[in-house]
matplotlib code that plots the C-alpha trace (Angstrom):
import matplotlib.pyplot as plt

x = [92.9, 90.5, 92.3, 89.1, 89.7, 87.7, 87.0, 85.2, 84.8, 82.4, 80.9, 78.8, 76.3, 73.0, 71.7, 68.8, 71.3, 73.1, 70.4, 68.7, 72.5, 72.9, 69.2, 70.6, 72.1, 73.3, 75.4, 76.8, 77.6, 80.0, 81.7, 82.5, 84.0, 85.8, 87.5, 89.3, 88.7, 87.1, 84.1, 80.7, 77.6, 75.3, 72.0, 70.1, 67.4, 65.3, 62.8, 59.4, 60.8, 63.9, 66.0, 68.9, 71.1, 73.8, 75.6, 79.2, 81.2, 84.8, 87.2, 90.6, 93.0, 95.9, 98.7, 97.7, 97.4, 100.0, 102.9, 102.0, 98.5, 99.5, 101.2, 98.0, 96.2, 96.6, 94.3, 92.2, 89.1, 86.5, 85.6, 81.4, 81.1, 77.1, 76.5, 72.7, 71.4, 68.8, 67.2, 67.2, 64.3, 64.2, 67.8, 70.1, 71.4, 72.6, 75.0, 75.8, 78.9, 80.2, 83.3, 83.4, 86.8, 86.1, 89.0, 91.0, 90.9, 90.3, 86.9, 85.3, 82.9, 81.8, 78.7, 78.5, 76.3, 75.7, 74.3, 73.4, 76.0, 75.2, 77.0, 76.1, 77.0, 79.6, 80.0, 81.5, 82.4, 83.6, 85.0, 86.9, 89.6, 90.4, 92.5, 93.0, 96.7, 98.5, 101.5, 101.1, 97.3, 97.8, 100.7, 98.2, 94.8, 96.9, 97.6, 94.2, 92.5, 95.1, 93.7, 90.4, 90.6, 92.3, 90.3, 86.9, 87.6, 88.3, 85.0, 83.5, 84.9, 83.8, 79.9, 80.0, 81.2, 79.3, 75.9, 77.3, 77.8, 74.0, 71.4]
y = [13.6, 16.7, 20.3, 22.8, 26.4, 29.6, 32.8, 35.8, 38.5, 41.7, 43.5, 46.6, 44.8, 43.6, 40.0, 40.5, 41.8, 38.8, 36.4, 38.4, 38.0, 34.1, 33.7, 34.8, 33.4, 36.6, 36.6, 32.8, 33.6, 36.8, 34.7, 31.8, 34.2, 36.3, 33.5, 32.1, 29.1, 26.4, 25.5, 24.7, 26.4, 23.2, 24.3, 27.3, 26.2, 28.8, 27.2, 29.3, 29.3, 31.2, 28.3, 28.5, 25.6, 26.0, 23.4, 23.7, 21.2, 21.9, 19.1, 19.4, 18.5, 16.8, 18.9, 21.8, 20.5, 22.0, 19.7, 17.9, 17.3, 15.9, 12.6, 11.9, 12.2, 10.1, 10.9, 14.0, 14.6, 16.4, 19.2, 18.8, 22.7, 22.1, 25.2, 25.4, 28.9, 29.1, 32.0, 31.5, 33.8, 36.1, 38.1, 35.7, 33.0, 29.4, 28.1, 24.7, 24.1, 20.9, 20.1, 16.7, 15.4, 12.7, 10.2, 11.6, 11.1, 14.9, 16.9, 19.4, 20.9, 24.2, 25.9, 29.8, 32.1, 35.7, 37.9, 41.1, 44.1, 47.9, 48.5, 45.4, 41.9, 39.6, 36.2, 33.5, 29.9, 26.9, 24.3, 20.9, 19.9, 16.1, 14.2, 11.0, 9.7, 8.1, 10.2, 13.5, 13.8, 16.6, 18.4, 18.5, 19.6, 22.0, 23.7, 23.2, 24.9, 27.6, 28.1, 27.8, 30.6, 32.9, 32.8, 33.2, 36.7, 37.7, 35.8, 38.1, 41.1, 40.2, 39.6, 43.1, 45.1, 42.9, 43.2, 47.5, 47.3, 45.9, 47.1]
z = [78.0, 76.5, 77.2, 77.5, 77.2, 78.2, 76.6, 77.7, 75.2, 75.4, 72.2, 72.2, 70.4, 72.1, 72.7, 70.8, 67.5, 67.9, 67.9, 65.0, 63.1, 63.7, 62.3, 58.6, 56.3, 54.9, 58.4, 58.3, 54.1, 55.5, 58.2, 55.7, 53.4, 55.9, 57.1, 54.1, 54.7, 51.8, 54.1, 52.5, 53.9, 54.4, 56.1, 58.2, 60.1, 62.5, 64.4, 65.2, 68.8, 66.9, 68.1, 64.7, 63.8, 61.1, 60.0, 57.7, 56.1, 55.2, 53.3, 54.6, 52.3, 54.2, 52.3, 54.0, 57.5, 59.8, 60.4, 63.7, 62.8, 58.9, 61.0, 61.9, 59.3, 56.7, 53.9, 53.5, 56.2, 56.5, 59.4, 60.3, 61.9, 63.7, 66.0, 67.3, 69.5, 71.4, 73.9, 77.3, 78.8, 75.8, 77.6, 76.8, 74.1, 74.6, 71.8, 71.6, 69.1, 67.9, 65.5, 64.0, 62.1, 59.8, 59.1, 62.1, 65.8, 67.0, 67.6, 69.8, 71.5, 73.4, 75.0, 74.7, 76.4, 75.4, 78.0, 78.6, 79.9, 80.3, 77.0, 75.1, 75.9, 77.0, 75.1, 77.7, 76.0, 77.0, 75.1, 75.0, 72.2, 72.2, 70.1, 70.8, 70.1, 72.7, 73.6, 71.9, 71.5, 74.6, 73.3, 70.1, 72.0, 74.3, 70.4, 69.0, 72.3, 72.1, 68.2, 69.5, 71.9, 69.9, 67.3, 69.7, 70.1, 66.1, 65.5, 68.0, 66.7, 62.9, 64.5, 65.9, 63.0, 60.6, 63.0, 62.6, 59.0, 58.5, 60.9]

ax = plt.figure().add_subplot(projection="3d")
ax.plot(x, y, z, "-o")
ax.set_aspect("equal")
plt.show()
C-alpha cells in the first residue's frame, strides 16, 4: 500500500523568485551538484506560458543502495527525476513531481504548491512512495517517505539561499 507524506516549509523568498529560479538551468546545475549525488541533468524546457519541466536521470549502482533496498534490487537501476511547474493565476506555482525506478518495483510522486505569505512563501507538498514487495514494501515506503520529507525542507532551504546568492 503507498505511504504519502506532507511537508510544509516557508522561505522568505517570493513566488515570482522561485518560478524565475526553476526556469534556469544555472539553478537545476547548483542543486545537482549540491546534492552529491551522480544524477545527469537531461533537459530544461520553459514553455512561453513559463510552464518549466526538468527532467534528471541518475544510475544507481546497486553497491551503494542501503541495505533493505539492495534485496530488492538485483542489478543496477536507474532513477527518472521529471518535475514540471506551472503558475496558477500568476500568485502561485503548481509542481508536479514524478520519480521513476527502472529495474525495481518503487517510484513516486508529489504535487507542490508555493504560495504567497507576508514574508515570502510557504511551499506545501504532497507525495506518495510505493514499492511494491509483498511483505515489506510498507516497512520500505514508511523509510523512503520519511527520506522524502526530510529532505523537502533542505531542498527548500538550498532554493532560498541559492535564489539570495544570485538575484
Amino acid at each position: 500500500m503507498p505511504r504519502s507524506f506532507d511537508v510544509s516549509v516557508e522561505s522568505s523568498t517570493s513566488v515570482e523568485q522561485f518560478h524565475a529560479a526553476l526556469s534556469g538551468q544555472d539553478y537545476w546545475l547548483a542543486r545537482l551538484a549540491a546534492s552529491g549525488e551522480s544524477s545527469t541533468f537531461d533537459s530544461l524546457i520553459v514553455d512561453p506560458d513559463r510552464t518549466v519541466r526538468m527532467v534528471v536521470v541518475q544510475d544507481v549502482v546497486r553497491d551503494l543502495l542501503p541495505g533493505m533496498l539492495a534485496k530488492f534490487y538485483r542489478r543496477d537501476l536507474t532513477v527518472r527525476h521529471t518535475e514540471t511547474w506551472r503558475s496558477i493565476g500568476g500568485q502561485q506555482l503548481r509542481g508536479e513531481i514524478s520519480v521513476v525506478v527502472s529495474g525495481g518495483p518503487g517510484s513516486g510522486s508529489g504535487v507542490a504548491l508555493i504560495t504567497p505569505t507576508q514574508t515570502g512563501s510557504r511551499l506545501t507538498v504532497r507525495g506518495t512512495v510505493e514499492f511494491k514487495v509483498p511483505l515489506v514494501g510498507g516497512v520500505i515506503e514508511s523509510f523512503l517517505a520519511h527520506e522524502f520529507a526530510q529532505g523537502i525542507p533542505e531542498l527548500q532551504r538550498f532554493t532560498t539561499t541559492w535564489i539570495g546568492q544570485h538575484s
